[in-house]
N, C-alpha and C positions, 0 to 999 in steps of 0.2 A: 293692855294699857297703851294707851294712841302715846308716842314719841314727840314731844315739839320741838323744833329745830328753833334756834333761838338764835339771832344775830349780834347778841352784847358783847361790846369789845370788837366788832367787826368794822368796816369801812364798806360806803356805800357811795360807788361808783357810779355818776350818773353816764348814761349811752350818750352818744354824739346828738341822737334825733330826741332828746328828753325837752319838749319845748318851755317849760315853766322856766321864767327869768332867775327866778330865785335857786336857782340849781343844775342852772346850764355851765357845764363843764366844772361842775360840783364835785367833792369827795364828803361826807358826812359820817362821823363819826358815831355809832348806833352806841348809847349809853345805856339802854333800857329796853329788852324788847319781851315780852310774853303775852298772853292769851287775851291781856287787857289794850296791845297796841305797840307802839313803837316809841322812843323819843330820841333823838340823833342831832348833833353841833355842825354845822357846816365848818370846815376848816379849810375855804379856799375863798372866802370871800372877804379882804379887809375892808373895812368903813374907812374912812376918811376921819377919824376919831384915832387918836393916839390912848395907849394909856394914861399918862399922866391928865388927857383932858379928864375922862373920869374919873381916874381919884381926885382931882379937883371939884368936879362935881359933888363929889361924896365926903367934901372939909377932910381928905389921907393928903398928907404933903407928902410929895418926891424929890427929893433934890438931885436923884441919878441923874445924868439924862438917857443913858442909855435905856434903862426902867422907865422913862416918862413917854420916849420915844417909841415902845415896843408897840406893834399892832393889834387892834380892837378887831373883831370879826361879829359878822354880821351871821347867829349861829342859825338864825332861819326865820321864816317870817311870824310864827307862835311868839307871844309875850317879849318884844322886841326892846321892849324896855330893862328886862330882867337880865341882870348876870350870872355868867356862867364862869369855872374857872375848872375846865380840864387837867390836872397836874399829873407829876409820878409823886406815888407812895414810898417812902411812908409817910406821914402826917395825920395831925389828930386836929381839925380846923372843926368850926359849928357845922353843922349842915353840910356834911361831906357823906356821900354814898359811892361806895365802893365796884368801881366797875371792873375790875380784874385783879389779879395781885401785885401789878405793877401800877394801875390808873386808878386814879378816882375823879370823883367830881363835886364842885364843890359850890355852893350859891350864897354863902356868907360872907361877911364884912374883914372878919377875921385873917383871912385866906393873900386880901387885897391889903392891908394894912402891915403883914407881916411880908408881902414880894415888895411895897413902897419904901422901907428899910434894906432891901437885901437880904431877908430871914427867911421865906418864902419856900417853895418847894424848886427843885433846882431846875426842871423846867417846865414850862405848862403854858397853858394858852387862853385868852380871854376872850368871851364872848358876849354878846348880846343877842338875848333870842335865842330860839331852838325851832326844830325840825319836828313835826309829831305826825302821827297817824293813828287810825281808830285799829278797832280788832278787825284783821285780816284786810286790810288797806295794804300795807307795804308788800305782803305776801302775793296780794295781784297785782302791783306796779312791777313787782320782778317777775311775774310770770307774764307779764304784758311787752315784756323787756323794755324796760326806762331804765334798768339799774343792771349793775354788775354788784358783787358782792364778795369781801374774802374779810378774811383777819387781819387788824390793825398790826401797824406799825408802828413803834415810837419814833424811829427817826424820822417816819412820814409824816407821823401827826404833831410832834415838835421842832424837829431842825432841818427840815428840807424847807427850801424855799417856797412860799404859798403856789408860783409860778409852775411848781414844777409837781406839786400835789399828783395831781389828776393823773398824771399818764404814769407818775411812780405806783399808785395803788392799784392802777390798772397792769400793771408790769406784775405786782408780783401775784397775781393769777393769771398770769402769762397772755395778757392780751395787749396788743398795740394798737390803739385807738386810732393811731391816722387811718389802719387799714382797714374798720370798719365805715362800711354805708349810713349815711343820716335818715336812711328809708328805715322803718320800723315793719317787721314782718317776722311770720312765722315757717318753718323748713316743714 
């Protein structure tokens, strides 16, 4: 029986020389990955979009401001319209799939209506858009080296600073991004 290595719940470190705009100096957060493909959130890229803009879009009033003011991210160029809401478990929201036993992921109204109160999961991250790839796509972007690749982090993927993303997730597979080359090659 062939073994699949599966990167769900991993973080995907883009290389210094990875030229697509949408993922230069990227970390993405792989929600979904088996024999049918990949699907992953960017989580270093905020929009110029606050929360509270779209739950005002969506008729949710916020009257936090800290909750109106929190950052929208741009989770990848696939269905850019579509929300995403990365949280910690537990929670029981519509349309939530389970991506480890501490994360889920959530795409309902629900999710966004009870964080607009303060009822919400304690902390999580919002998106627009996602990351995708067909079967065996992502599997030859790493063996092409575009990508680095280890196990998520919570404190990486909700309370470090967006700024400081990229070279934390590359830290904890012990590499130091200044001190690789933007040349792409093989040893």
């Amino acid at each position: 029986m062939k073994e699949t290595l599966t990167l769900t719940n991993h973080f995907l470190i883009a290389m210094p020389a990875l030229p697509d705009p949408n993922f230069f100096h990227s970390v993405t957060y792989i929600c979904q990955h088996n024999e049918e493909g990949a699907m992953g959130i960017v989580i270093t890229n905020p929009m110029e979009l606050a929360l509270g803009d779209v739950m005002e879009q969506m008729d949710i009033k916020v009257r936090d401001v800290e909750i109106a003011s929190r950052p929208v991210y741009l989770g990848g160029p696939v269905q850019p319209e579509r929300g995403f809401v990365i949280h910690e478990l537990p929670g029981d929201w519509d349309s939530m799939m389970e991506i480890s036993a501490t994360v889920g992921l959530t795409t309902s109204r629900d999710i966004l209506a009870a964080i607009s109160v303060g009822e919400g999961p304690k902390r999580s991250l919002i998106a627009l858009g996602y990351a995708g790839w067909g079967p065996g796509q992502l599997e030859k972007e790493i063996a092409e080296n575009a990508w680095l690749s280890g196990p998520a982090n919570a404190e990486i993927l909700f309370d470090l600073p967006t700024n400081k993303r990229w070279a934390a997730a590359a830290a904890l597979v012990g590499v130091d991004l200044t001190r690789l080359s933007g040349e792409v090659g093989h040893a």
